[in-house]
C-alpha positions as CSV (number, residue, x, y, z in Angstrom):
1,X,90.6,-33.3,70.5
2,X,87.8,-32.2,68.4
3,X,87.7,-28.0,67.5
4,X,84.6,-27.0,65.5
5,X,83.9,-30.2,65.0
6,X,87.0,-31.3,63.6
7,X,89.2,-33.8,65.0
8,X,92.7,-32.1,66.0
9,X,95.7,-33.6,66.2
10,X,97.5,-32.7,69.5
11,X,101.1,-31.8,67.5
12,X,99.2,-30.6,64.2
13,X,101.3,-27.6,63.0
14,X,100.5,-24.0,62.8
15,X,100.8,-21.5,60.0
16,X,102.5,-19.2,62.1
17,X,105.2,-21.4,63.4
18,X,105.8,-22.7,59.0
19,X,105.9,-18.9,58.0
20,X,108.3,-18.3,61.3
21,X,110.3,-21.1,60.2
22,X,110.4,-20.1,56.6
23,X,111.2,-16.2,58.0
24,X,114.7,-17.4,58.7
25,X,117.9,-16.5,56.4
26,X,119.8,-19.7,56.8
27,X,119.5,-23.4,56.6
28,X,121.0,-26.6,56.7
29,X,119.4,-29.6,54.8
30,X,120.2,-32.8,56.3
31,X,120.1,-35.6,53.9
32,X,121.0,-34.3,50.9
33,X,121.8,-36.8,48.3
34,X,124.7,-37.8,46.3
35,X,122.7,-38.6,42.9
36,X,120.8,-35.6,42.9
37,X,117.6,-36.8,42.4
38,X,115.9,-36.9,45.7
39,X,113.7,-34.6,47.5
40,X,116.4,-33.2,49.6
41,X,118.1,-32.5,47.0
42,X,115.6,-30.3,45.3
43,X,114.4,-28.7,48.9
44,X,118.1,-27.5,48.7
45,X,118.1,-26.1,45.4
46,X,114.6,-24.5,46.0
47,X,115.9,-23.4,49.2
48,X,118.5,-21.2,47.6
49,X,116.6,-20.2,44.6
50,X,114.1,-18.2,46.8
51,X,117.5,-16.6,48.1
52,X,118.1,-18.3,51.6
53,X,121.8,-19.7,52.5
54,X,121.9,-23.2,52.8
55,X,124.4,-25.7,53.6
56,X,124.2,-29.1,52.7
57,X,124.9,-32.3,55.0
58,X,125.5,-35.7,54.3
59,X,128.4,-37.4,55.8
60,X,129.1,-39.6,52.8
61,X,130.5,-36.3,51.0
62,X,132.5,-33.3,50.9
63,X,131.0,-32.1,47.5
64,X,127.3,-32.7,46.3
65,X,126.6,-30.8,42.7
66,X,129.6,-28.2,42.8
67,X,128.7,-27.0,46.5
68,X,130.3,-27.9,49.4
69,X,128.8,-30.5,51.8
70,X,129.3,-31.6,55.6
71,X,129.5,-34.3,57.4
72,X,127.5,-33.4,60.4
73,X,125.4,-30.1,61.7
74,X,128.6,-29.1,64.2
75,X,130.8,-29.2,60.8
76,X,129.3,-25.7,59.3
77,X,130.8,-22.9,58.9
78,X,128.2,-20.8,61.0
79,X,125.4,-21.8,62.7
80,X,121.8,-21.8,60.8
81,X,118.6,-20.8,62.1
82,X,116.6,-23.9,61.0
83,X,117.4,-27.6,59.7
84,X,115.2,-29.4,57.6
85,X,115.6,-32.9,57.8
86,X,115.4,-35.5,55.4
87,X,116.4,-38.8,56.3
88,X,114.8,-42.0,56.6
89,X,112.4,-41.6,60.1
90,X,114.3,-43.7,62.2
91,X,117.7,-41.3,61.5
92,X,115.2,-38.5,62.6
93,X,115.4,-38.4,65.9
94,X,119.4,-38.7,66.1
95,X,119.4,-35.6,64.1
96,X,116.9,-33.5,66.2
97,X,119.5,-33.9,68.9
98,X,122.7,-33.2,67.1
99,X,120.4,-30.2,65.8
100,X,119.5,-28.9,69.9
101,X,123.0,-29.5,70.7
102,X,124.3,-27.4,68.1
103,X,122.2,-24.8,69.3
104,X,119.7,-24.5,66.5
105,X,116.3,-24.0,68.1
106,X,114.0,-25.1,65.0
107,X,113.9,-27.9,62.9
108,X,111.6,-28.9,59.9
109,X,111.3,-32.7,59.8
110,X,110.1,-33.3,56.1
111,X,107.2,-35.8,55.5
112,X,109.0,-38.7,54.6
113,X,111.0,-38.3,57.4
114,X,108.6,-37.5,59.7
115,X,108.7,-39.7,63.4
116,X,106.9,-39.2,66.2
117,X,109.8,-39.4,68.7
118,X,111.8,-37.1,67.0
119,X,109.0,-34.5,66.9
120,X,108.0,-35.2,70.7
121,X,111.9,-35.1,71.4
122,X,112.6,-31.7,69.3
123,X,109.4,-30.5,71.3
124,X,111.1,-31.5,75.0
125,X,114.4,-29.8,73.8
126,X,112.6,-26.6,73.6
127,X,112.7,-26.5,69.3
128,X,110.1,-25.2,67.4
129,X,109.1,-28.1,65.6
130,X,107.3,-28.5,62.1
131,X,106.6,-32.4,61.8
132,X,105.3,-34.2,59.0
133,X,104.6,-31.3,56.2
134,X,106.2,-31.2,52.8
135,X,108.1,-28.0,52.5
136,X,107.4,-27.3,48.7
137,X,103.5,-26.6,50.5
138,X,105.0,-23.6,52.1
139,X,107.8,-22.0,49.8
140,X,106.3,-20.0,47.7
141,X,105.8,-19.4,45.1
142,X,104.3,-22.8,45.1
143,X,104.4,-24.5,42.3
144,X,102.9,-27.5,39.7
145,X,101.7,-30.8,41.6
146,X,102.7,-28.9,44.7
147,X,100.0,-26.3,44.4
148,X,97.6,-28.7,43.3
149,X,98.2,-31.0,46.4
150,X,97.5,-27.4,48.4
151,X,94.7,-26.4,47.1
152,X,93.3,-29.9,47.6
153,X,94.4,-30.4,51.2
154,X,92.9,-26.5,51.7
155,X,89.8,-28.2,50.2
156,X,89.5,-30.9,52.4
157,X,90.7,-29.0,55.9
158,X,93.9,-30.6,56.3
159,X,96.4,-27.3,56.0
160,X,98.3,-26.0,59.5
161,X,95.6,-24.7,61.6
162,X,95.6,-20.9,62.0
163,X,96.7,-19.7,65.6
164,X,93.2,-19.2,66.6
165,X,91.5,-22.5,66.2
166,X,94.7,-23.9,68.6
167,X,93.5,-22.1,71.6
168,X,89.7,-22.6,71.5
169,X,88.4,-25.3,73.9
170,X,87.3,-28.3,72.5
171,X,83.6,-28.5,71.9
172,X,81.8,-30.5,73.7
């Protein structure tokens, strides 16, 4: 689809639904790593840094840095108001639908986890859906390479669209 003369991807997230997602007090990340040094490990720790409670899952682990981990999203001790998801793509989808049927309506499948079954399948189950985005673009304050990468993908057009250019009729 082309909006003001750009070319629009159909699922192309929107700001609104990353700072709804991000508006949310609790989180699981799925993924999180044993060694410590992978991104879901450090969505985690930024995660509760900027104050929000997270759980960690990995079903490989009961204990990942000190903290508690869990094997599975129906393993937590409460239920979470988003997941962000970073697995390798083709886990992606499996973990959308554990997510639904755990009740969690929103899910925030990291970039290098990113599939297109998984989003179209989170989108079917009714879950607000962020596909393909790298968290540390969002959760501010945003910082080193991160806010370089922003600032450049602001400079070229390719940030969430803002709410308005989603509605507008493609030109023609």
């Amino acid at each position: 689809m082309v909006v003001k003369g750009k070319l629009i991807m159909a699922n192309q997230n929107r700001q609104t639904d990353i700072q709804e997602f991000l508006s949310q007090k609790t989180f699981a990340v799925v993924g999180l790593s044993r060694n410590g040094k992978e991104f879901s490990n450090a969505i985690y720790n930024q995660l509760k840094n900027a104050g929000y409670s997270v759980y960690g899952v990995n079903p490989h682990s009961a204990e990942i840095a000190g903290e508690p981990c869990y094997p599975d999203l129906s393993s937590l001790p409460r239920k979470v108001d988003g997941v962000v998801i970073v697995v390798p793509p083709i886990l992606s989808e499996a973990i959308v639908r554990t997510a639904a049927e755990a009740g969690i309506k929103r899910v925030w499948i990291h970039q290098g986890a990113a599939s297109m079954r998984a989003a179209e399948t989170a989108r079917k189950l009714g879950m607000s859906v962020i596909d393909g985005e790298c968290l540390f673009m969002h959760l501010n304050p945003v910082k080193g390479g991160h806010a370089f990468h922003r600032w450049m993908r602001s400079l070229v057009g390719h940030m969430p669209l803002a709410d308005h250019h989603t509605t507008q009729k493609a030109d023609t």
